[in-house]
C-alpha atoms as an extended CHARMM CRD file, in Angstrom:
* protein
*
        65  EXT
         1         1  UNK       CA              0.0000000000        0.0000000000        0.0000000000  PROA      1               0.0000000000
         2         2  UNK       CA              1.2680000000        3.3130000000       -1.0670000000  PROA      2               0.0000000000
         3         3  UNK       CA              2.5070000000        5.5160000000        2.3740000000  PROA      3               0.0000000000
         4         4  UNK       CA              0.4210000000        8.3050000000        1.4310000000  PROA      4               0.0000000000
         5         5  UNK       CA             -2.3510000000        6.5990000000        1.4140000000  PROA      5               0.0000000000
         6         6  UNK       CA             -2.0270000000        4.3740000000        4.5290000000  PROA      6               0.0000000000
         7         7  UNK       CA             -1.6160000000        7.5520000000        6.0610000000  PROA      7               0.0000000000
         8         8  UNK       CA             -4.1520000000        8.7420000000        9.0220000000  PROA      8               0.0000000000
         9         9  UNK       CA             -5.1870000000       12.2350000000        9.5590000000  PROA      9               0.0000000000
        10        10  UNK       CA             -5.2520000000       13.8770000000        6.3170000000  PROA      10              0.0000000000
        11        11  UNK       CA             -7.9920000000       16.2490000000        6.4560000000  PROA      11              0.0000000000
        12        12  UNK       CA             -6.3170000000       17.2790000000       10.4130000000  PROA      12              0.0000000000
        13        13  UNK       CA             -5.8820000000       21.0470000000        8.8280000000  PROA      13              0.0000000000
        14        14  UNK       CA             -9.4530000000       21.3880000000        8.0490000000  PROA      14              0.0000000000
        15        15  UNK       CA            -10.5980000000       20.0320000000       11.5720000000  PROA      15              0.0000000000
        16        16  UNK       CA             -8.0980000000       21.8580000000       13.3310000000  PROA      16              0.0000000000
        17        17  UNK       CA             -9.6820000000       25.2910000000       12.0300000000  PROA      17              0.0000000000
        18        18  UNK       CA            -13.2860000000       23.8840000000       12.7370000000  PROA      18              0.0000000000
        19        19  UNK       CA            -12.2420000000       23.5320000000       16.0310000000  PROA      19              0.0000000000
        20        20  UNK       CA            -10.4250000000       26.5220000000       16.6150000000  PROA      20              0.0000000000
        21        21  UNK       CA            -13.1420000000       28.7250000000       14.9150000000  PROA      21              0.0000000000
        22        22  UNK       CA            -15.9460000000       26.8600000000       17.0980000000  PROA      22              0.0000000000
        23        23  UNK       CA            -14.2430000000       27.8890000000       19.8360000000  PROA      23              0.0000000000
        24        24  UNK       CA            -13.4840000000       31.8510000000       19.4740000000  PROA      24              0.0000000000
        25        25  UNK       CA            -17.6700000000       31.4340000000       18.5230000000  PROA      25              0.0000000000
        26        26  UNK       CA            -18.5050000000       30.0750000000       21.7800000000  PROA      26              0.0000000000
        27        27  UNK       CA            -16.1210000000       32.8790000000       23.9580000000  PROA      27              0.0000000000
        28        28  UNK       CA            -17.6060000000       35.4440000000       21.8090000000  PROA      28              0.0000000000
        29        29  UNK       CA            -21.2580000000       34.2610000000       22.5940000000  PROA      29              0.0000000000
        30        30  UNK       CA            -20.5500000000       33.7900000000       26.3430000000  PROA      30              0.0000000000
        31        31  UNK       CA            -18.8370000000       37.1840000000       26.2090000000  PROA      31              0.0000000000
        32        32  UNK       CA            -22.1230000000       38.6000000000       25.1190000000  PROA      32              0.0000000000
        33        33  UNK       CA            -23.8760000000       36.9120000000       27.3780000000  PROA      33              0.0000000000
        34        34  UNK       CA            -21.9640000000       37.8770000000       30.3510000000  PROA      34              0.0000000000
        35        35  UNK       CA            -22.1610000000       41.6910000000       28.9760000000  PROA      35              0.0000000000
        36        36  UNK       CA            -26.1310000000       41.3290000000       28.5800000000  PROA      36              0.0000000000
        37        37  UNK       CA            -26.2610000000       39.5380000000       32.1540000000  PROA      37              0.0000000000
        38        38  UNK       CA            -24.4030000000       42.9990000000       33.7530000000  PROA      38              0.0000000000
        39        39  UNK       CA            -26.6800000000       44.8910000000       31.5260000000  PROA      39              0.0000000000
        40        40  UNK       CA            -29.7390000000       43.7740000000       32.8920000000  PROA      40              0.0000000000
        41        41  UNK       CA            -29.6800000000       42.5270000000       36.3810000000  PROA      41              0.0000000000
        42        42  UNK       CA            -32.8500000000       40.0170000000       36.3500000000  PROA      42              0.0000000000
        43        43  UNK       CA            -34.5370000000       39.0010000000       39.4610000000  PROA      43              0.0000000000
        44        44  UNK       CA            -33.2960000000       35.2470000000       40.4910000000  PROA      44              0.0000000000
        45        45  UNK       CA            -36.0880000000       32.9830000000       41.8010000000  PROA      45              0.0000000000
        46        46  UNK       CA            -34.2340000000       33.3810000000       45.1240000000  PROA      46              0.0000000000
        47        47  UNK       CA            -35.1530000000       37.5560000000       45.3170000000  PROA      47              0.0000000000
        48        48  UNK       CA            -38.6750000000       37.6740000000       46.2510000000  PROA      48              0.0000000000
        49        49  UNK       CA            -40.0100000000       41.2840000000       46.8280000000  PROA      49              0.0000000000
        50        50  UNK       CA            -43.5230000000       40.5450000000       46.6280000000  PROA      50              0.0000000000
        51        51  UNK       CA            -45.3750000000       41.5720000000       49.5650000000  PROA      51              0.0000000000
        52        52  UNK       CA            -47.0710000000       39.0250000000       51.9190000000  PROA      52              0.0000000000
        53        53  UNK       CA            -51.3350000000       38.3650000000       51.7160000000  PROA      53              0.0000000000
        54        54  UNK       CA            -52.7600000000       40.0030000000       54.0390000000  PROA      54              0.0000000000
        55        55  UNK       CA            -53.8110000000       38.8030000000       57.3320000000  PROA      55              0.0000000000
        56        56  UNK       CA            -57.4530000000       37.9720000000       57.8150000000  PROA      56              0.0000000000
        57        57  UNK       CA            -59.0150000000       36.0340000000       60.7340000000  PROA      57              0.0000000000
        58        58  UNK       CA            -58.0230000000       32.4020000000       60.7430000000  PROA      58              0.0000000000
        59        59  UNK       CA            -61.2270000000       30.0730000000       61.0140000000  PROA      59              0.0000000000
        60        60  UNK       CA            -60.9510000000       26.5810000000       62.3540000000  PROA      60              0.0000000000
        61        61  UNK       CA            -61.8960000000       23.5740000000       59.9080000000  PROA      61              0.0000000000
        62        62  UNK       CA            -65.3800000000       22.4260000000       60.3630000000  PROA      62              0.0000000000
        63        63  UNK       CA            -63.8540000000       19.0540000000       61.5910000000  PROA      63              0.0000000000
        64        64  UNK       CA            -62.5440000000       20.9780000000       64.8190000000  PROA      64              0.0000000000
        65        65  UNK       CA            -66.1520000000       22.3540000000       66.0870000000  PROA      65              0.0000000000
């Protein structure tokens, strides 16, 4: 079999700057993201600043008269 041939990894150029081009894509889109985030702070499901119900008289369950 001719050496050339037998040879692995001939396209390794290509792949190489598939990789390397999917990468600076995915820093630049989590760049973005991370600038948006700072942007505009968004409430986390953690901050809740909604105020309580009120109070109203408590009854007891008919089961307790």
């Amino acid at each position: 079999m001719d050496p050339r041939k037998a040879r692995q990894g001939l396209n390794g150029g290509r792949i190489l700057t598939i990789l390397v081009s999917s990468l600076i894509l995915a820093m630049i889109v989590w760049g973005a993201v991370e600038l948006y985030g700072q942007m505009r702070p968004g409430r986390g499901f953690m901050d809740d600043n909604s105020t309580p119900p009120t109070s109203t008289e408590s009854q007891p369950p008919p089961s307790a008269t």
